[in-house]
C-alpha positions in Angstrom: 0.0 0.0 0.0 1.4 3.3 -1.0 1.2 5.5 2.2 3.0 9.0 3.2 5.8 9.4 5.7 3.3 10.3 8.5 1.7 6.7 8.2 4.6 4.6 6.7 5.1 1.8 9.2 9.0 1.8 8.1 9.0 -2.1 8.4 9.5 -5.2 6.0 9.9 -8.4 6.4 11.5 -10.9 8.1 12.5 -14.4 9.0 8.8 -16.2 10.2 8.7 -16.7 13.5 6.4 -18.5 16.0 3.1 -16.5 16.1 0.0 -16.5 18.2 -3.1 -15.4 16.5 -7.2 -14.8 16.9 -9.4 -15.8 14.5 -12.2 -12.5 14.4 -15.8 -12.6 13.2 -16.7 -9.1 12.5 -20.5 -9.7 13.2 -21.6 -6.3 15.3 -23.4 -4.6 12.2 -27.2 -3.2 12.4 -27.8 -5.4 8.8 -29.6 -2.1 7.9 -29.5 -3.6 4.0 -30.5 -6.8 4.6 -33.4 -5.7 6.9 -32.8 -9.0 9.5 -29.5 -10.6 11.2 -27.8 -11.5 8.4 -25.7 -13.0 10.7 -28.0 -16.0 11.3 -29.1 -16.2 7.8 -28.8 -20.1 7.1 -26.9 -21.5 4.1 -27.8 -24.7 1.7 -25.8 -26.6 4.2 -27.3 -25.7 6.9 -25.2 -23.7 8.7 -25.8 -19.9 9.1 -23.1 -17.1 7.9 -21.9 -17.2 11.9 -21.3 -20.6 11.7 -19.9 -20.8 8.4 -17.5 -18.0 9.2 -16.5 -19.8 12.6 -15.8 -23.3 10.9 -13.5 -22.0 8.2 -11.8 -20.1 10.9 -11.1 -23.2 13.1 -10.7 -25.8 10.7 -8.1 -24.7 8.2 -4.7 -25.8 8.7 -2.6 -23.3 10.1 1.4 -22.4 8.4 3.9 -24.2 11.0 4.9 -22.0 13.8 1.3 -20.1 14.1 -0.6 -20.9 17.2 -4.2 -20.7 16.6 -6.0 -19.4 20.0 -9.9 -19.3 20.5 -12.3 -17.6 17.7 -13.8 -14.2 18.8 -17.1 -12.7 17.8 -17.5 -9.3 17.5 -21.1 -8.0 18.6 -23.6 -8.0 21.2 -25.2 -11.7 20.7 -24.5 -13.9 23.8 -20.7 -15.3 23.5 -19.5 -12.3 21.3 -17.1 -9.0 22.3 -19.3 -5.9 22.4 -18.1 -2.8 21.1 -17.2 -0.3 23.7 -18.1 2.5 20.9 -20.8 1.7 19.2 -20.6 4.1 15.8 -16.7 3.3 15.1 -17.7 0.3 13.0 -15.6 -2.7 12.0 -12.8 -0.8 13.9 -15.0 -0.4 17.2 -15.0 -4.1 17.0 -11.6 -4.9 16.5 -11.0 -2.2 19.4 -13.3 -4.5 21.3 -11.7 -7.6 21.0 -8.0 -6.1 21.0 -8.9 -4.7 24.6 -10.6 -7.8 25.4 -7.8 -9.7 25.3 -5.6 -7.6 26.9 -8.2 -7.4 29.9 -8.0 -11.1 30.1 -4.2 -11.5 29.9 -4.3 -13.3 26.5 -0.8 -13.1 24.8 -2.4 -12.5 21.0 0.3 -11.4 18.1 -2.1 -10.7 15.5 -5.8 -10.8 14.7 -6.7 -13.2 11.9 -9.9 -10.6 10.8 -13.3 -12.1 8.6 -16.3 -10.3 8.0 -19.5 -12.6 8.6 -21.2 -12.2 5.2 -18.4 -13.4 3.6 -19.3 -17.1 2.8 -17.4 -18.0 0.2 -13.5 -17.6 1.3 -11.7 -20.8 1.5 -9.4 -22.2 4.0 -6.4 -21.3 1.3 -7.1 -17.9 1.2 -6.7 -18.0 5.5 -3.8 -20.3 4.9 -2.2 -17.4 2.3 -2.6 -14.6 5.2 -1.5 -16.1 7.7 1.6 -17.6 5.5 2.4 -14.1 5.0 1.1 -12.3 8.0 3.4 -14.5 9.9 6.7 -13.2 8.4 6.1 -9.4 8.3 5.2 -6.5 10.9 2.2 -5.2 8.7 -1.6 -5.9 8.0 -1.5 -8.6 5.1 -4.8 -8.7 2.8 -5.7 -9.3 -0.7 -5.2 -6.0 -3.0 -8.2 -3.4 -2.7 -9.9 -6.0 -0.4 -9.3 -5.2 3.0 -11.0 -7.9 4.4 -10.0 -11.0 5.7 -7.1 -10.0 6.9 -4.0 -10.8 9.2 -3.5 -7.9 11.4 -0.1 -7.4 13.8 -1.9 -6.6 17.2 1.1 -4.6 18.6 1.1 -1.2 20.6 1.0 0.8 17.4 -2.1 -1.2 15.9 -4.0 -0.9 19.3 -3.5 2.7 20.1 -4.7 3.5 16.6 -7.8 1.4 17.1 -8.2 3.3 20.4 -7.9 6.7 18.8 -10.4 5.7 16.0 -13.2 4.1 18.4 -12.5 7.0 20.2 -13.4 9.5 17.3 -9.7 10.5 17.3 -8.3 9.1 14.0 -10.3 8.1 10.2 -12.6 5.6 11.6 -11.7 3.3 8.4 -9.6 0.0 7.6 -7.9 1.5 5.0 -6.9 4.3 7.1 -5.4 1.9 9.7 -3.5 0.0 7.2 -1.8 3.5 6.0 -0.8 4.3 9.9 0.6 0.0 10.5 1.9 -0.6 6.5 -0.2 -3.1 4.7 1.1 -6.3 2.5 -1.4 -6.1 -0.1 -1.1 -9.8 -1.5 -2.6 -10.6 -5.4 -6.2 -10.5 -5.9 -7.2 -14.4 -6.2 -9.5 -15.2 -8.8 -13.0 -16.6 -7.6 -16.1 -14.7 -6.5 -14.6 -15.3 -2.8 -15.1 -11.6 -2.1 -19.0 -12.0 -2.2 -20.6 -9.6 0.3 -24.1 -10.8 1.0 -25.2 -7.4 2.0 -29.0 -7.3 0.7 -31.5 -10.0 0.1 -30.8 -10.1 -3.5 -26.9 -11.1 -2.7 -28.0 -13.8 -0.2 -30.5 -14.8 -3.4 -27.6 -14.9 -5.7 -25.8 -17.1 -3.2 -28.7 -19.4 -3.4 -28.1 -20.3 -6.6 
């Protein structure tokens, strides 16, 4: 990602090392579009987009070195993280679960990030971010698609995410990834990027 001075993170890679990092489910949206929860929306298979987005994020085999540690769920639902700022969107929720953990005493290196209406990634893609993540000191993602994502949860990362829950920084991913640095990997080909937003993308899914 081309950034300015201000936001350059000034690092590159490195040797991988041993890396411990949380699966997220961004689930705390209003699904204003879709009118209902689109969170428990239920697939062909039977499983609804929570679900879905949970088992791909526990069942895909991790690079070696990378220590998987328990799935978070960012929203209000029993089980998930609450934001602690409500309007700061996806990055109120990652501010959520990045203060969770510290709360709780949970060594974390990095946040392995999915959005919930995103049904169609496959474990290669999560196996691609974290290959990748695991080596650098930057947010890793796939071009102009900033979600999924591997995101370095160190003190730079989190006091942005406070500052933008807070109303004190661009309240935007993209806008993080120019203060951390961002690996933007190739685009794979694939409609893996689907967004089921609205009923007529959860319709087109259906087909």
């Amino acid at each position: 990602m081309t950034v300015n001075s201000e936001f350059s993170s000034g690092q590159g890679s490195r040797q991988a090392v041993g890396k411990r990092v949380c699966p997220v489910v961004l689930a705390g949206g209003l699904s204003s579009r879709m009118g209902k929860d689109k969170a428990l929306l239920k697939l062909s298979n039977g499983h609804t987009l929570l679900e879905q987005a949970k088992e791909v994020l526990e069942t895909f085999t991790l690079p070696q070195g990378v220590e998987r540690l328990a799935t978070l769920v960012s929203g209000t639902r029993p089980g998930g993280v609450a934001d602690r700022y409500p309007t700061a969107g996806p990055l109120g929720g990652l501010q959520a679960v990045a203060a969770h953990l510290q709360e709780w005493e949970i060594s974390c290196d990095a946040l392995l990030v999915i959005p919930v209406d995103m049904p169609l990634l496959s474990p290669a893609l999560l196996q691609q971010l974290c290959a990748a993540g695991q080596a650098v000191e930057q947010a890793v993602c796939f071009g102009e698609f900033y979600l999924p994502c591997w995101l370095p949860l160190d003190d730079r990362c989190r006091r942005y995410l406070d500052a933008a829950a807070q109303g004190n920084a661009i309240a935007s991913i993209r806008a993080l990834y120019g203060y951390i640095g961002c690996m933007q990997l190739p685009v794979p080909a694939g409609d893996w990027h689907l967004n089921v937003n609205r009923p007529e993308d959860f319709q087109r899914l259906a087909r």
